[in-house]
N, C-alpha and C positions, 0 to 999 in steps of 0.2 A: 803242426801239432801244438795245441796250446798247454801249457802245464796251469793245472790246481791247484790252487795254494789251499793250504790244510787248515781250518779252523779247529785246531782244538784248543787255541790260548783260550778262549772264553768258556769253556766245556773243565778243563782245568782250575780255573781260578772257580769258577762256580763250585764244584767240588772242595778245594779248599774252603771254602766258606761256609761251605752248610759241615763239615767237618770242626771248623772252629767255632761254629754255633752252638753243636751238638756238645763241646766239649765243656763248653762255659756255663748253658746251661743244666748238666747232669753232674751228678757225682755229691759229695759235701762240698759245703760252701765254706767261706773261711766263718762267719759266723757260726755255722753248726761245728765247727770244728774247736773255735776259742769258747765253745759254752762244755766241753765236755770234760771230765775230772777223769782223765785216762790213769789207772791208779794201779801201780806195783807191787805195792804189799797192803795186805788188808789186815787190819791187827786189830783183833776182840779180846777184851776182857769184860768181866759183870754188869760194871757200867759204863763203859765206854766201846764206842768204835772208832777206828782211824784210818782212812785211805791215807797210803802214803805215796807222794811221786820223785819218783829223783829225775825228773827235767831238772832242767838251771843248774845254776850253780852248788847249790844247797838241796838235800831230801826239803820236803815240805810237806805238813801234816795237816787234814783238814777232819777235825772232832767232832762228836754227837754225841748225845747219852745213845745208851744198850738196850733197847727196847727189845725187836726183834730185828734181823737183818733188813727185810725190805721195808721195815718202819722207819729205820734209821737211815738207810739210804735216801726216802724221801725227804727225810728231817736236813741232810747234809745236802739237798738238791734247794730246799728250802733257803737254807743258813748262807750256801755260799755262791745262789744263782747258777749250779755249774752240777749236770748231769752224771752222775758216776757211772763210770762205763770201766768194767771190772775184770775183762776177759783177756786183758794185759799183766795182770795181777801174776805174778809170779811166787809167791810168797803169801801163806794166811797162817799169822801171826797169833796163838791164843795165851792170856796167861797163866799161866802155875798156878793162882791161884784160887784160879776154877774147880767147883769139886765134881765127881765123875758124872752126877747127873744135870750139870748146868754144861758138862762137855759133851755131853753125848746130845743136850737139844742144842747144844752151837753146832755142831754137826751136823744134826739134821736141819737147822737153819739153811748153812753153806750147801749142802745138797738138792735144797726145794730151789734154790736161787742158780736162773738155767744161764746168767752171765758168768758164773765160778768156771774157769775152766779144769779141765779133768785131772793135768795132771800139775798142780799147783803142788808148791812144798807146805803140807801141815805140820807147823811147830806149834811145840808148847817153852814160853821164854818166863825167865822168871823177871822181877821189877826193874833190877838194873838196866837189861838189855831196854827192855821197853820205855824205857826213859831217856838212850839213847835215841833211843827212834822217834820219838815224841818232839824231842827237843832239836833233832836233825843233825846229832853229831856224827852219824852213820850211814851209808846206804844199804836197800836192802839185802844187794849180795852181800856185804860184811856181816849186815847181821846175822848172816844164814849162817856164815863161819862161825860165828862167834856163838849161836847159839847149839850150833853143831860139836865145838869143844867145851860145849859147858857141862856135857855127862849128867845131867837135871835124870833122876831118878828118885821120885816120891810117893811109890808105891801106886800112884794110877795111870803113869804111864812114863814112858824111859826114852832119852835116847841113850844107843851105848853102842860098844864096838862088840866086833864077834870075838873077846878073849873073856866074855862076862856071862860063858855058861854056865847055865846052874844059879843061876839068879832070876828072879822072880820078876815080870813085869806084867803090864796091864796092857792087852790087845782091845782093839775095835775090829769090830765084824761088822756082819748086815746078814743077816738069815730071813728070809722071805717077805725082806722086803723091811724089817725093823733090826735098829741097831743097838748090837748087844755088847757089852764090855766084860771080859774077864780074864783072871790074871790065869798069863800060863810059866812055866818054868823053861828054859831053853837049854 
């Protein structure tokens, strides 16, 4: 009786190989990876937009004028060689100083643009926060506190707690597809 010696070392390593072929060539590359502005809070005001990322050691702001949102993201793909990719974004940042019909087409800006993810935090911060965020004293989860205790109530729209019934604020809707502001009493 002769015994068969078993070839599968080469049946094996073959296998391994078109596996580590398959891996190196699919997926992102590190290039497509170091070209992209993976960005955590998005902060608009009139004229200004800001992706902001808190990789590193420090947030880091990267600025455009306020055109329209996908004007300006091409403008900040332009300015800083580096793709914004926005569906990280935890936080969209607007300022106070917006009046109700420049928030309601920032609004419908962040809604046409299908990178926003769905359930992003919408604030509205008044100049000092956003000049921490500008200048990278903060990251965005602080700013979120912080603009969460600031109780910003100016008549077009509020954040507050539930002991503030019977005060007047300013709601966003959407009814058939367009969106409508108006103030209700709680």
């Amino acid at each position: 009786m002769s015994k068969r010696k078993s070839n599968k070392t080469p049946a094996v390593l073959f296998l391994i190989t078109v596996i580590v072929i398959l891996f190196t060539l699919t997926g992102c590359s590190g290039y497509e990876i170091s070209t992209k502005l993976v960005s955590d809070a998005i902060v608009i005001t009139p004229e200004k937009l800001r992706l902001v990322t808190d990789a590193g050691d420090k947030p880091k702001t990267y600025e455009v004028d306020y055109v329209k949102l996908n004007t300006s993201l091409k403008d900040i793909k332009n300015k800083y060689d580096l793709n914004p990719f926005l569906s990280h974004s935890k936080e969209i940042i607007i300022s106070a100083d917006v009046t109700v019909k420049q928030l309601a087409s920032l609004i419908q800006d962040l809604k046409e643009n299908n990178q926003i993810p769905p359930d992003a935090k919408v604030s509205l911060a008044e100049k000092e926060a956003l000049d921490m965020l500008e200048n990278g004293d903060v990251t965005t989860e602080e700013i979120h506190t912080i603009i969460k205790n600031s109780g910003i109530c100016d008549e077009r729209i509020c954040s507050y707690n539930s002991y503030l019934t019977g005060d007047k604020f300013t709601m966003l809707y959407e009814n058939g597809g367009e969106l409508k502001i108006k103030q209700i009493t709680i």
